[in-house]
N, C-alpha and C positions, 0 to 999 in steps of 0.2 A: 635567297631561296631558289630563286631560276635559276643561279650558277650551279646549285648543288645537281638540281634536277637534272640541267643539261650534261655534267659530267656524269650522273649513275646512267641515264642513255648512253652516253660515247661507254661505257661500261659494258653497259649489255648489247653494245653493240660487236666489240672487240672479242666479246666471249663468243656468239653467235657467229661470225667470220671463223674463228678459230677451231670452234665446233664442224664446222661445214668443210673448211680446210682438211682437217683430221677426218673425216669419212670419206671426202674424196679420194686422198694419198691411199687409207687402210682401206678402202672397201667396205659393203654391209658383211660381208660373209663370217657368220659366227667361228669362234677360235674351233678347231678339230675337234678338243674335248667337251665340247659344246652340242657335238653331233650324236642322234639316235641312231645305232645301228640296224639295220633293216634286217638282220637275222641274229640270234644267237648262237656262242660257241657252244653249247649243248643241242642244237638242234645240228651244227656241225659235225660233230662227234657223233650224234645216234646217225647220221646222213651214212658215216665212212663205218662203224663199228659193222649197220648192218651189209654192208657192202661186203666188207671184209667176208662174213659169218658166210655169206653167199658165194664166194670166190673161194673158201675152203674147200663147202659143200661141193663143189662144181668139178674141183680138181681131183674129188673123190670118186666118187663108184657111177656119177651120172653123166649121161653125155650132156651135158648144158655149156657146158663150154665150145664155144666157134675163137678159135682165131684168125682176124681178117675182116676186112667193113664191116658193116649192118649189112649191104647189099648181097655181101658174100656170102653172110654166113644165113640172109634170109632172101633169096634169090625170089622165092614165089611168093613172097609174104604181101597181100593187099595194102594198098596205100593207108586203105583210112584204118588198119590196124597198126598202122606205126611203124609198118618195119617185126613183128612180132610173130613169132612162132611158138607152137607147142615145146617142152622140152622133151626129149624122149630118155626115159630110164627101160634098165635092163632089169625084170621082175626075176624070182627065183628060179623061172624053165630058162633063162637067158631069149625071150622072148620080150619083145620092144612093148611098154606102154605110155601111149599122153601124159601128160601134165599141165595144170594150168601154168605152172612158173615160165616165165619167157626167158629163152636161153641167153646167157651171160657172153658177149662181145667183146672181147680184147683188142686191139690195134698192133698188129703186129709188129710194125717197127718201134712202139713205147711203149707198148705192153699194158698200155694202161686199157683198164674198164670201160663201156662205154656207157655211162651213167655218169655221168656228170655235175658239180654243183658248181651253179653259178655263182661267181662272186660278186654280181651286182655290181662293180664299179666304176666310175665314172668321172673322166679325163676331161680336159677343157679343151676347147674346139681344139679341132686337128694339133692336138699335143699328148704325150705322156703324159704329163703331169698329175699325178692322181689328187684327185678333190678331197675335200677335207671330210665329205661324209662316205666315198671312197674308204679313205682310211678308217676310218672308226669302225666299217666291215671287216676291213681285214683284220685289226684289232680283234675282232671276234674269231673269224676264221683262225688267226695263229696258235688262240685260244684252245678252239676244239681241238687241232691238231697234235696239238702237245698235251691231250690228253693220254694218260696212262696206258690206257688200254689201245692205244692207233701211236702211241711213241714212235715206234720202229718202223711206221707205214713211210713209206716214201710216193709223190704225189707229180703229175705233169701239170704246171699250169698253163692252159691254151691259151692263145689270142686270137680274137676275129672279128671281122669290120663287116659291112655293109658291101654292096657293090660301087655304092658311089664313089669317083676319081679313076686311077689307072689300077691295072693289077700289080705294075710294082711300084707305087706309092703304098697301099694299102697292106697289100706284104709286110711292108716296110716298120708301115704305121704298127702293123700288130706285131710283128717281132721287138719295139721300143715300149710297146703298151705291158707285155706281155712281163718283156723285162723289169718294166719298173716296179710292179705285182711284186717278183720272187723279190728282187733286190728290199725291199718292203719287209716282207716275211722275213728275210736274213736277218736285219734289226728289230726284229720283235721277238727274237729268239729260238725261229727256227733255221734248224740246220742245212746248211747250203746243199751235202748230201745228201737229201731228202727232197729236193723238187729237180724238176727238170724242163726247163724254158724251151715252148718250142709254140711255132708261128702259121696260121695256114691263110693269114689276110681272108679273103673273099668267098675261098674256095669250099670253103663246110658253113653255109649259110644254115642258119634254125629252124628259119621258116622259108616258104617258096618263091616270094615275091625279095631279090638280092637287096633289095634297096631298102627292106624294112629296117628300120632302127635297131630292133628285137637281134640281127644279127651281130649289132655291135657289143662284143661282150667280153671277158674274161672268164675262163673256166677252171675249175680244178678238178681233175681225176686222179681214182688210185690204180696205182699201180700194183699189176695183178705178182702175188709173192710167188717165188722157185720154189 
């Protein structure tokens, strides 16, 4: 009877060793499709539809459009309003009236929008590497994208880091970070012509303090249509 007992110990001992083994090698990190993604592609899609609707409007009878920074195109505009100006349209005397709408910002050299959505993801220390719940955003985001109605949108995805390290590490860091995002997108179905990978490291922080975390990010803009 002791022999039995002592071998189902060495038993549950061999299993518990083997156990612990196997989590150390694999990690706790749940598999990808395990991951809740932190937006929806339907909130994707209404994000870029109503962009779009607005980028039509703009390129029509109203001046709301500025191409060129926020700073450029809103030289006097108070801090604590964001960067935001009135939009001015031309009434029926061709005499200039306000508007609450804030006028619509392009980037001149990508042409893209300046409304931005972030894609929330999130890399492992000083790596590309996108994390597993990372992915399951972009999952979403390919999603919206390849909705019907923004099919034919073509999109920049940005990269940008913190202040912390050198300026060309960080450069560096976001133009690999940046890449692995599109590269991602490619294999979920979207079309290579349709994003366009570009890097600014340090240099367009979000918030004021370089070092906040908050500026560590990936972004995705649309790009404003001919």
């Amino acid at each position: 009877m002791k022999a039995k007992f002592d071998l189902n110990k060495m038993t549950l001992r061999r299993i518990l060793l083997a156990t612990a083994f196997t989590v150390a090698i694999g990690g706790m990190a749940p598999p990808a499709s395990a991951q809740d993604p932190t937006y929806s592609a339907d909130e994707v899609t209404k994000h870029f539809k109503q962009l779009k609707t607005r980028s039509l409007k703009a390129t029509g009878t109203t001046r709301a459009l500025c191409i060129g920074t926020r700073d450029e195109c809103n030289p006097n505009a108070a801090k604590q309003e964001g960067g935001q100006i009135a939009v001015t349209k031309e009434n029926a005397d061709g005499e200039a009236t306000a508007t609450a709408e804030a006028p619509m910002v392009v980037d001149p050299e990508t042409k893209a929008i300046d409304d931005a959505f972030n894609l929330l993801v999130s890399f492992e220390y000083a790596s590309a590497r996108l994390s597993p719940a990372a992915k399951a955003n972009l999952r979403e985001f390919a999603k919206g994208i390849n909705d019907a109605d923004i099919a034919g949108a073509r999109f920049v995805i940005e990269g940008h880091t913190d202040g912390i390290g050198s300026e060309s590490y960080n450069q560096r860091l976001s133009e690999d970070r940046a890449q692995a995002v599109t590269q991602f997108l490619i294999t979920l179905g979207v079309g290579r012509d349709r994003l366009k990978t570009v890097a600014y490291g340090e240099t367009r922080p979000k918030v004021a303090d370089v070092n906040d975390p908050a500026n560590r990010r990936v972004e995705s803009k649309l790009v404003l249509e001919q």
